[in-house]
C-alpha positions in Angstrom: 92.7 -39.0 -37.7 96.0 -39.6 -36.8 98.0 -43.0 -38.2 101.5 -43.3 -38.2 103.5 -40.9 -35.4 107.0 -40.4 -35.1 108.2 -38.9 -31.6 111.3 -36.5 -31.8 113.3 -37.6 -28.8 114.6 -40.9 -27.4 114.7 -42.8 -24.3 111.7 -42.9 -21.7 109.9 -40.6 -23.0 109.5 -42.0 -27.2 108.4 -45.4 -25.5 106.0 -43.6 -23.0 104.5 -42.1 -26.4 105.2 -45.3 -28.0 102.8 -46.8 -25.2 99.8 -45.1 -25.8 100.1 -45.3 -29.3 99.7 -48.9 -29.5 97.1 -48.7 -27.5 95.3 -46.4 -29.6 96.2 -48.0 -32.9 99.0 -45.5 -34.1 101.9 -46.5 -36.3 104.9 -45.9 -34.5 107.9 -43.9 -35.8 111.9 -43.8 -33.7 114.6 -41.4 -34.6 118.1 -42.5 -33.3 121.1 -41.1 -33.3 124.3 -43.6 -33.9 124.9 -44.1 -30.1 121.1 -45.0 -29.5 121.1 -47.7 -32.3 120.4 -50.5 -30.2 118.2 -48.4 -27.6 115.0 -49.6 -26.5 113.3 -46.9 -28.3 114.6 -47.8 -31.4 113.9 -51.5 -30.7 110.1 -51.1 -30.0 109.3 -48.8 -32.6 107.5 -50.1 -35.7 110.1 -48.0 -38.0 113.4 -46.1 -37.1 115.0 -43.6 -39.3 118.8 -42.7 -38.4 119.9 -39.4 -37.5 124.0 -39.5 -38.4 125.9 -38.5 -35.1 126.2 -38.7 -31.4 125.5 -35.6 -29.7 122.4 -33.7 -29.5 123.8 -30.9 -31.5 124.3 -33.3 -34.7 120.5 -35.5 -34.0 118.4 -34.9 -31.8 118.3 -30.9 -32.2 118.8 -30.9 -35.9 114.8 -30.3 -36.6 115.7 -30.3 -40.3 116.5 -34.2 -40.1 113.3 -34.9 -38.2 110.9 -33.8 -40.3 112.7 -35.4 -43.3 112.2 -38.2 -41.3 109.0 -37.8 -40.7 108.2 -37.2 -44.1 110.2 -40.0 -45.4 108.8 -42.9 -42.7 105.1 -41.9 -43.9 104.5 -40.3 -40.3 101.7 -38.1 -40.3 102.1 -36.2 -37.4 105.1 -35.6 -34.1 105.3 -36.0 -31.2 108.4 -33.6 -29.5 108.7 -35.0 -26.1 110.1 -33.3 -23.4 113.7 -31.6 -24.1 115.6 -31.3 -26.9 113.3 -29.3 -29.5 109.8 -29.5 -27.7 109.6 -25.8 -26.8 111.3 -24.9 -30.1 108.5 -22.7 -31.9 111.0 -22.7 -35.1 111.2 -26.5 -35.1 106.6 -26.9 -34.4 106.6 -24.3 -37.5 108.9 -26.3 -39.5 106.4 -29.3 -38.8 103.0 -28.1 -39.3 104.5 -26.4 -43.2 105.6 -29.9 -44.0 102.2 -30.6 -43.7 102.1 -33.0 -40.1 100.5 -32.5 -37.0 102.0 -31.2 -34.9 101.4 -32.3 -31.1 101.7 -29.2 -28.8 100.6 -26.0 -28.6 100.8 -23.5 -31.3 104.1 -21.8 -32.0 103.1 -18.5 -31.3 102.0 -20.0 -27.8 105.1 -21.7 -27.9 107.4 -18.3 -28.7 105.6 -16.4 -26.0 105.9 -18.9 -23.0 108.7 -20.8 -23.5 111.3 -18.3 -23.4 111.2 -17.4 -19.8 111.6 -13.9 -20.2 108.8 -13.4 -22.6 107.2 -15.3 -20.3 107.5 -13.0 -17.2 107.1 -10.0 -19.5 103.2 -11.4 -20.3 102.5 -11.8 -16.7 103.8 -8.4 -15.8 106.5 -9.2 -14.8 110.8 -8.7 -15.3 113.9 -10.3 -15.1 117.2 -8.8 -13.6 118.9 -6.2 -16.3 121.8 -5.3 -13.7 122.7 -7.1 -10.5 124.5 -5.6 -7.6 125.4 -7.0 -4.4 122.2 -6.3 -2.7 120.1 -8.2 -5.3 122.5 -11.7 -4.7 121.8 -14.7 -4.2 120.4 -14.9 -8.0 119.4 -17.4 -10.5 121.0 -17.9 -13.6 118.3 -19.6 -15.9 118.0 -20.7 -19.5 115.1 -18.6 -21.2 114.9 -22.0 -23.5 113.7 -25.6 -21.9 113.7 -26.9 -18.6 115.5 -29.8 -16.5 117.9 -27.9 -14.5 120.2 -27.1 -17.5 121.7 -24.1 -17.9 120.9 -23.2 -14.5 123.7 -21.1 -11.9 123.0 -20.2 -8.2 125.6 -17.1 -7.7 126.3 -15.9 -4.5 129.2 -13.9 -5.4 129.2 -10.8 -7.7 132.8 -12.4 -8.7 131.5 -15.1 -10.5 128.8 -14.0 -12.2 130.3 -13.7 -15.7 131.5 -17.2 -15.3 128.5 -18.8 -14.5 126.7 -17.1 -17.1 129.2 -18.7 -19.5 129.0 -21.7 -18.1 125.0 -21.4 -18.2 125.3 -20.5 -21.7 127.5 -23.6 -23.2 124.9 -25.8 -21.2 121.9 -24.2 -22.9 123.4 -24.5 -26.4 124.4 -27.6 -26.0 120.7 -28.7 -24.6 118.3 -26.8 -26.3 120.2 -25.5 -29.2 119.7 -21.9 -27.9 122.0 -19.9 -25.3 119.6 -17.5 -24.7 119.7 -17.0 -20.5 118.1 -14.5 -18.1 119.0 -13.3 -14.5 116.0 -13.6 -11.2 116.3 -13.2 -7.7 117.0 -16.5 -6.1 114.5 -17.3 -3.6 116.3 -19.8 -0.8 114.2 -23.1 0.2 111.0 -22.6 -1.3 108.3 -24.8 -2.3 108.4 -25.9 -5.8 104.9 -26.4 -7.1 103.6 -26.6 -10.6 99.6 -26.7 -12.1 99.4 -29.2 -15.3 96.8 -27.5 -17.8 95.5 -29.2 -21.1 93.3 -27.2 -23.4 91.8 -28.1 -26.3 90.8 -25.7 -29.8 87.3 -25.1 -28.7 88.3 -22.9 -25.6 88.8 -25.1 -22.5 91.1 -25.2 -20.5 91.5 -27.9 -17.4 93.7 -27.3 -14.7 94.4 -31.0 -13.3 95.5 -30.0 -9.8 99.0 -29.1 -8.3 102.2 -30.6 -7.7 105.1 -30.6 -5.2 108.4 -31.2 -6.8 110.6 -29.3 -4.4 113.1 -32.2 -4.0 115.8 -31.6 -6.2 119.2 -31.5 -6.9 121.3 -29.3 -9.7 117.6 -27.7 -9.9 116.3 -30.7 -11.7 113.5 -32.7 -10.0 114.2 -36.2 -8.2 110.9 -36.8 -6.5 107.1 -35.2 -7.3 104.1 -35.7 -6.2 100.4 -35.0 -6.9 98.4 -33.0 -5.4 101.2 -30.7 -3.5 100.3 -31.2 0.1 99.9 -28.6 2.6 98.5 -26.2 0.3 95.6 -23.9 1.6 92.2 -24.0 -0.9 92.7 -20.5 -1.4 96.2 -20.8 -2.2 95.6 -23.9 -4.4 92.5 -21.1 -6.3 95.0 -18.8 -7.1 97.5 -21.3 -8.5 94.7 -22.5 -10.8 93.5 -19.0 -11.9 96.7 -17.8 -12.9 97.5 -21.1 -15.2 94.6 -21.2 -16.3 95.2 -17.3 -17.4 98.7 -17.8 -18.7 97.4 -20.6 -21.2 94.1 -18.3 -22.3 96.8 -15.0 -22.8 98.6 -17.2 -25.3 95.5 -19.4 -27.0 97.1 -22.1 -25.7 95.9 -25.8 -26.7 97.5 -29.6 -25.4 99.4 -30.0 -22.4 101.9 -27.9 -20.5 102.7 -26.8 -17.0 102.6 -23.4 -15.1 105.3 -23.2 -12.5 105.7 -21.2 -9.3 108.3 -20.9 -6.6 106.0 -21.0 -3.1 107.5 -18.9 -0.1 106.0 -17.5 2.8 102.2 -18.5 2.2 102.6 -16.5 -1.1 103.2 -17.9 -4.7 105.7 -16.4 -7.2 106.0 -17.4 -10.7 108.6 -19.4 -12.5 107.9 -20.2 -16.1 105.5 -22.3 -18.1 106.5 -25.1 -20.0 104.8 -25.3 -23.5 105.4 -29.6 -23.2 104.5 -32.3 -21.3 106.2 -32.8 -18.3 108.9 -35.7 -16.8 106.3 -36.1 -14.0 103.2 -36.5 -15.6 102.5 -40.3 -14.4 101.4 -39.0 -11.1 98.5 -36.5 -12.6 97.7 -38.9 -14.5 97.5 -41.7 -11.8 95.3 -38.9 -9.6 93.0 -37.9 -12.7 92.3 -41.4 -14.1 93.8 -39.8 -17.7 96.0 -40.8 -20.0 97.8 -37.2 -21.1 99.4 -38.0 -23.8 96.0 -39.6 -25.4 94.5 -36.3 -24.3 97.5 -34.7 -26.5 96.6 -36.6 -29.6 92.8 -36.2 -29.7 93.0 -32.5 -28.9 95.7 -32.0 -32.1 93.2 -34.1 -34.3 90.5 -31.6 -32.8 88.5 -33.3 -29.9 87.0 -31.1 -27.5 87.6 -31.4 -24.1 84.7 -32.3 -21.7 83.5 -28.8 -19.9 85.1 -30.3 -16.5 87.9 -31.8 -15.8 87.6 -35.4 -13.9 87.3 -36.2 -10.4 91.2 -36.8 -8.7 91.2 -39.6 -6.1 94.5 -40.5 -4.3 97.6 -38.9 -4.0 100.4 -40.7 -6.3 104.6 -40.2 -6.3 107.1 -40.3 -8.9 110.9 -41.2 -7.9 113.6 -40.9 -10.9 115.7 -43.4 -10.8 119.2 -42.0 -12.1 122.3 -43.8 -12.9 124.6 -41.7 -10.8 126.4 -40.8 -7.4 124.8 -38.5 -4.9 127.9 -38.8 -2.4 130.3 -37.7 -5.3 128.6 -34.2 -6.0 125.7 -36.3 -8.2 128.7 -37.4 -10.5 126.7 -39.6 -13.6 127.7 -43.1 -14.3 128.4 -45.2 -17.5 128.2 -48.7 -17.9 126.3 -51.4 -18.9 122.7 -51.5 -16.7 123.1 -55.7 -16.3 119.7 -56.1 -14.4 116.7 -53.7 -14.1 113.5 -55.2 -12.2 111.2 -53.4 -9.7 107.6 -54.7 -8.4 104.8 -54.7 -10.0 103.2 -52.4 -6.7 104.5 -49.4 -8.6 104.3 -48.1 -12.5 107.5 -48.2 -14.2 108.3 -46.0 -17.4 111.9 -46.6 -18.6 113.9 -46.1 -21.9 116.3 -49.5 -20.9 116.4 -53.5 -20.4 118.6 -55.8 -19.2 121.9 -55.2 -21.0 121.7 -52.1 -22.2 124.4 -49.4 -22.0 124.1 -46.3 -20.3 126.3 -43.8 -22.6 127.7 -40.4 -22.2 125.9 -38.1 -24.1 122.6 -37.7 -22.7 120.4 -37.4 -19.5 121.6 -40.6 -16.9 117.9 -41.7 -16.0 117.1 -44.8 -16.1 113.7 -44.7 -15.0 110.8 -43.1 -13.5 108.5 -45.4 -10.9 105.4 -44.1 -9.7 103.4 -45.2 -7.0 99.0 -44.0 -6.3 97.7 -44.9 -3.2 94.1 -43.5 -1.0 96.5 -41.4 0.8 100.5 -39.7 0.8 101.7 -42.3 3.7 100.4 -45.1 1.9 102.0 -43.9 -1.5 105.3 -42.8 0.6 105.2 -46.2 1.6 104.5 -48.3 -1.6 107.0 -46.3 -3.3 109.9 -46.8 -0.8 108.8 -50.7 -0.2 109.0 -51.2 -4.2 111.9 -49.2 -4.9 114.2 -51.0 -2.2 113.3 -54.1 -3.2 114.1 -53.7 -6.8 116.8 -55.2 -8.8 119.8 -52.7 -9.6 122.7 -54.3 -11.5 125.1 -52.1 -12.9 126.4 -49.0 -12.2 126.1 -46.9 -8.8 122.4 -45.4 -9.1 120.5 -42.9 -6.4 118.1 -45.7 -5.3 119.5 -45.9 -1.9 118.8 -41.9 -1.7 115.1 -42.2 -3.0 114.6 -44.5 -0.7 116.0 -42.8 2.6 114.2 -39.7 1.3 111.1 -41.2 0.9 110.8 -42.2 4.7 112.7 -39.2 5.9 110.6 -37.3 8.6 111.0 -34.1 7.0 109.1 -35.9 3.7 106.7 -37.6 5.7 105.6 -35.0 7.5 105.1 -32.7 4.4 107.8 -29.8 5.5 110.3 -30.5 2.4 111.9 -27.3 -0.1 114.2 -27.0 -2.3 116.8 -26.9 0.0 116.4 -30.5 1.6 119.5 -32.1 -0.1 121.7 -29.0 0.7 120.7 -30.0 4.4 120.4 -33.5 4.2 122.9 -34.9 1.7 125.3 -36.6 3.9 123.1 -38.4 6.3 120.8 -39.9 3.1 124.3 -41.0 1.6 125.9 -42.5 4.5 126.8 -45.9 2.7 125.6 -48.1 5.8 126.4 -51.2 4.3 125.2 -54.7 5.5 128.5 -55.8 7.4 127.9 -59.2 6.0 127.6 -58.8 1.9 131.3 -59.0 1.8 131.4 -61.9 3.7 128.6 -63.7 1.8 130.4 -62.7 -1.6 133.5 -63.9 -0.4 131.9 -67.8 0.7 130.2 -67.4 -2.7 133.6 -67.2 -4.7 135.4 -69.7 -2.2 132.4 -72.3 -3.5 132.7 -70.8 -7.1 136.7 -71.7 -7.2 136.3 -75.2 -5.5 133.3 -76.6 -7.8 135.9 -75.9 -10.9 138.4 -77.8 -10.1 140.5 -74.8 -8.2 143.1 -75.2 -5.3 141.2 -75.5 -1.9 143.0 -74.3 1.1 143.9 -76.7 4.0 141.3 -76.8 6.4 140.7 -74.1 9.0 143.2 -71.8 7.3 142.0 -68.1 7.7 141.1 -66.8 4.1 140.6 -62.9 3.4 139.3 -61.6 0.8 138.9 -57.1 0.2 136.2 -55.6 -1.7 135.1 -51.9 -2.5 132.1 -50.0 -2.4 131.5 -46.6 -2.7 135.2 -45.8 -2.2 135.6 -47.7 1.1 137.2 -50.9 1.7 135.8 -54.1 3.2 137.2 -57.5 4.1 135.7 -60.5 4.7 137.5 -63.1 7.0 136.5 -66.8 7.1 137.9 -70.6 7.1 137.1 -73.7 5.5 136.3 -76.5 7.7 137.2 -80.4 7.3 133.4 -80.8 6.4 133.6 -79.1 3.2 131.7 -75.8 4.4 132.6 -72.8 6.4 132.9 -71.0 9.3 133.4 -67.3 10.8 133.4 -65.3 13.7 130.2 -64.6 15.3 128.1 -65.8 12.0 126.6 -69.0 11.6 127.1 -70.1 7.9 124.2 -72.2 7.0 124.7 -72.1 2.9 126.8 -71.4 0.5 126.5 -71.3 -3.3 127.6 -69.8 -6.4 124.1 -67.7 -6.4 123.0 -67.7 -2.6 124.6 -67.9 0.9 122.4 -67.8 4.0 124.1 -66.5 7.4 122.3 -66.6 10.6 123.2 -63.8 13.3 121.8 -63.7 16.7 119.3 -67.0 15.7 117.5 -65.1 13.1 118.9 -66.1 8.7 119.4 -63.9 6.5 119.7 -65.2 2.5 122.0 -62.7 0.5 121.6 -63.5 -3.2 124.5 -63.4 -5.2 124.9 -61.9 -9.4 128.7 -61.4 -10.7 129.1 -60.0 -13.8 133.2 -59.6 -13.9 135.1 -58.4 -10.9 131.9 -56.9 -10.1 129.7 -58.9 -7.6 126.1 -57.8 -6.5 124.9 -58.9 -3.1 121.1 -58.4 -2.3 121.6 -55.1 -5.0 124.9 -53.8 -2.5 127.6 -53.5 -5.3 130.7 -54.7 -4.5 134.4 -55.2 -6.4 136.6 -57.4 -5.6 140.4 -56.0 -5.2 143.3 -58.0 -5.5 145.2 -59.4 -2.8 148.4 -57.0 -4.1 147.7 -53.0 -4.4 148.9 -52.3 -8.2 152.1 -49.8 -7.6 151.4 -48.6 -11.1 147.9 -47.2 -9.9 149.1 -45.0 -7.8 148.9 -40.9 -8.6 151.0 -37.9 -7.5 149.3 -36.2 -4.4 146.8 -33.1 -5.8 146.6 -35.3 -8.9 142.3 -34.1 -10.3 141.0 -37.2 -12.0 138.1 -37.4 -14.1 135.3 -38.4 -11.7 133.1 -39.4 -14.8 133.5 -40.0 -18.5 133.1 -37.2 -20.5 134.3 -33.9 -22.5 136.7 -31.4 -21.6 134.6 -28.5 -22.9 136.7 -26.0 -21.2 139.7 -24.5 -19.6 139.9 -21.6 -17.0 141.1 -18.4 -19.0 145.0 -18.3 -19.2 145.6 -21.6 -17.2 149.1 -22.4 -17.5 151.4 -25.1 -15.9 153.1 -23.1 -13.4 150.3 -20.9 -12.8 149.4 -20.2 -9.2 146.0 -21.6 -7.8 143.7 -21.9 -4.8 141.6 -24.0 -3.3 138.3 -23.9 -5.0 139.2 -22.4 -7.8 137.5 -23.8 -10.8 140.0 -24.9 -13.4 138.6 -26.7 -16.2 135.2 -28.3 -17.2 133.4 -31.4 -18.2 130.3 -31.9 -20.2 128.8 -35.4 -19.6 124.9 -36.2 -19.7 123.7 -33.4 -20.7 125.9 -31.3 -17.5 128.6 -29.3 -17.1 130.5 -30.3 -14.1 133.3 -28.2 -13.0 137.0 -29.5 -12.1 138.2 -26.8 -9.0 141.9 -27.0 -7.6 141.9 -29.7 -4.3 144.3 -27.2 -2.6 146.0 -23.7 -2.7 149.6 -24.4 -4.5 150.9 -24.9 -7.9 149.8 -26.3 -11.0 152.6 -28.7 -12.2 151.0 -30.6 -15.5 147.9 -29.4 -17.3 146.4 -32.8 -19.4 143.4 -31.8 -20.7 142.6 -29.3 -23.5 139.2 -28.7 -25.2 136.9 -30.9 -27.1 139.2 -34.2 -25.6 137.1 -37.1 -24.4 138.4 -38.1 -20.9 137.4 -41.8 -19.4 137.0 -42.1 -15.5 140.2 -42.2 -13.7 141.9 -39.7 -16.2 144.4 -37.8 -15.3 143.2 -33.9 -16.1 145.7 -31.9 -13.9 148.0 -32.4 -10.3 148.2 -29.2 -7.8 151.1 -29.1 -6.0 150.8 -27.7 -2.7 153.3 -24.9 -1.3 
């Protein structure tokens, strides 16, 4: 029996683990690296061992540290996660000869599915050796780990070599292996996945499909259990050939068969030889807790001869700290205020106060939401999320939601192409045209309860904000009564931490949060500007500014000040979360100053390079 486990990873997933294990009665072991000191995972773990560093390369990859750690906490078995070094047969090896239990499939299992192209080969099947122009659009892909990284659409024999580089340096700097493969690109498909667990006495379960064809970057945003839409005989085959793949490999524990779904017909992806990001909702639909299922098969627990019953369907929403209407552009800072209903199930790696960094993946959170039927769990899901509390910086909530009710999600008629077609309408900032007035009664009460100077009655005050790069202002004026007044809104109160307006007879109560020049009404993010633009702030037209904080992990080859560019043309790149994000020239022209060079760490606003145009 198992007693004291220590999970190889961070975040949301170690206190998922970390979950069950309490519940089970297991000792619980946190690795951190020098950034994650403080993070939840570290904080909720009966003992933590430190991994020296900051980036993955130098802790969370170093296998070598873990199972000294491991050995030197009195863990008797690990947990990998997902990411990092869970399909890393070298690094399940490396456990199972220091004498711990391992919890994952075998490494031979492991070596044979989780490189992609090993993979394929086993099912018959064969990447691209040589592409020409008939075989585009293809798909650059990591033949090591999953979530998007180290993934290139080309569409253009021209950059090719360049996105294989670039696919590379992400794979390296993800899974510690830069190992990547070519495959035709199918456009808009279904994505649709079979979890599988299997135990050592030769069962194998297939619990069921799911849709997880909403994503951006090729990582998933929402999923779903079971994939809707799917004919029975369809839905047979998807289970025959998982179950397949995990008997060609004695596969045992949990993992996931993926296919690409086109055209009534399905085409396989990959399988991943770990648990998956989206588990919660099979597990919501099946009743089961997987990663309990995990532990009792490694300590050698058969599995019952059938799987159980699934009731419901259930969806999962991940809640990422970043900008979908800035090209998904991650964001830093510290989270102030994380709270969402209790309608939904919320796995999360933060709390109130903590900081979101640089250096890994920017979720925040996962919520999950089972209901009898989709609607009702489309429903719950969107209700929960859009009334949760978001302080801190810009997150995708508003997206989830719109998604969520969007008729092309409702109606079950979503690929992999909806946010290439729907972007801009599900990012349209739409804010409520009265949270910058509310913020601006709220600070007008805030400066005349401390003593500040009040303005003469009826003087016309005004007051900018910004949110989401657009400007606001808020006009109003105090009256001789002590309270306030403006144009076609009724003020009916005004505090430091509420205001209520009424519009048209019906009152609306906007709650107010401030945590520096930042204010938070009803969860719309706003920043107060002052009254005077800062001349100094200003920057040379066909300046590029660092849209996130980050690395400069590259420069285009023989990129020179005074070098001639065009629009589009990628000139340098960032690494930030995990993601490469490339810098491209705004305009055709000139380049006049060059800022950044390799291996420099850039903050937001940075200046990296200015185009001029001829």
């Amino acid at each position: 029996m198992i007693t004291s486990l220590l999970v190889a990873n961070r975040g949301e997933i170690a206190c998922r683990v970390f979950r069950t294990c309490r519940e089970v009665g297991i000792r619980t072991v946190a690795v951190h690296s020098d950034a994650d000191e403080h993070a939840l995972h570290a904080r909720v773990a009966d003992a933590t061992v430190r991994l020296p560093g900051a980036t993955p390369a130098d802790t969370y990859l170093r296998g070598d540290l873990i199972v000294k750690a491991a050995l030197a906490s009195g863990a008797d078995a690990v947990h990998p996660g997902y990411g990092f070094l869970s399909e890393n047969a070298d690094f399940a090896r490396a456990v199972l000869d220091a004498g711990l239990t391992w919890i994952g499939p075998p490494p031979e299992a492991i070596e044979a599915m989780a490189s992609k192209t090993r993979a394929k080969e086993l099912l018959g099947l064969t990447p691209l050796r040589e592409v020409t122009e008939s075989d585009l659009p293809v798909l650059v892909k990591a033949a090591a780990g999953g979530g998007g990284r180290g993934m290139r659409v080309v569409r253009r024999l021209a950059d090719l070599d360049a996105e294989l580089t670039a696919a590379r340096a992400e794979a390296r700097a993800a899974f510690g292996d830069d190992e990547v493969f070519i495959e035709p690109y199918i456009e808009d498909g279904r994505h649709v996945e079979v979890q599988i667990l299997a135990d050592t006495h030769g069962t194998v379960w297939a619990l069921g499909t799911r849709d997880c064809s909403l994503q951006r970057r090729h990582q998933k945003v929402i999923e779903e259990a079971p994939a809707p839409g799917l004919t029975e005989a369809l839905t047979a085959q998807l289970h025959d050939t998982a179950v397949r793949a995990a008997r060609a490999v004695d596969y045992t524990g949990a993992g996931t068969v993926e296919f690409l779904v086109a055209d009534g017909r399905a085409h396989f992806l990959e399988m991943n030889t770990r648990l998956q990001v989206e588990h919660p909702v099979t597990e919501a639909v099946f009743g089961l807790d997987l990663v309990a299922a995990q532990i009792r098969v490694a300590e050698g627990t058969a599995l019952d001869t059938e799987p159980p019953r699934a009731r419901g369907h259930a969806i999962e929403a991940r809640l990422y700290a970043e900008d979908p209407a800035r090209d998904w552009a991650p964001q830093t800072g510290t989270l102030h205020r994380l709270a969402v209903p209790d309608t939904v199930r919320l796995d999360t790696g933060y709390t109130d106060g903590d900081e979101i960094g640089v250096h890994y993946d920017p979720m925040l959170a996962k919520a999950v939401a089972h209901a009898p039927t989709r609607a009702e769990a489309a429903r719950r899901l969107a209700a929960a999320l859009e009334r949760a509390t978001l302080h801190g910086p810009v997150t995708n909530r508003a997206l989830l939601v719109r998604s969520l009710r969007h008729e092309e999600f409702t109606s079950a008629r979503m690929d992999t192409g909806f946010y290439d077609r729907h972007l801009t309408e599900l990012t349209d900032p739409a804010p409520d045209p009265h949270a910058p007035l509310a913020a601006a009664l709220s600070d007008a009460h805030a400066r005349s309860r401390f003593g500040g100077w009040r303005n003469l009655p009826s003087q016309p005050q005004t007051k900018r904000y910004e949110r989401a790069g657009q400007e606001h202002e808020a006009r109003y004026r105090p009256t001789r009564a002590g309270g306030y007044e403006a144009d076609g809104v009724a003020v009916v109160h005004v505090d430091a931490r509420l205001v209520v307006l009424e519009v048209d007879g019906v009152r609306h109560k906007y709650e107010i949060a401030r945590y520096g020049d930042r204010i938070h009404v009803n969860d719309t993010p706003l920043t107060a500007l002052p009254r005077f633009p800062d001349p100094t702030a200003q920057h040379a037209p066909g300046s590029l500014l660092a849209p996130m904080p980050g690395t400069v992990v590259r420069v285009a080859d023989g990129l020179t000040v005074g070098a001639a560019v065009k629009a589009g043309d990628p000139l340098l790149w960032l690494e930030a979360m995990k993601m490469q994000h490339r810098i491209t020239a705004p305009a055709t022209g000139t380049l006049s100053a060059l800022n950044a060079v390799p291996g420099q760490q850039v903050t937001v606003g940075s200046l990296l390079a200015v185009v001029e145009t001829t």
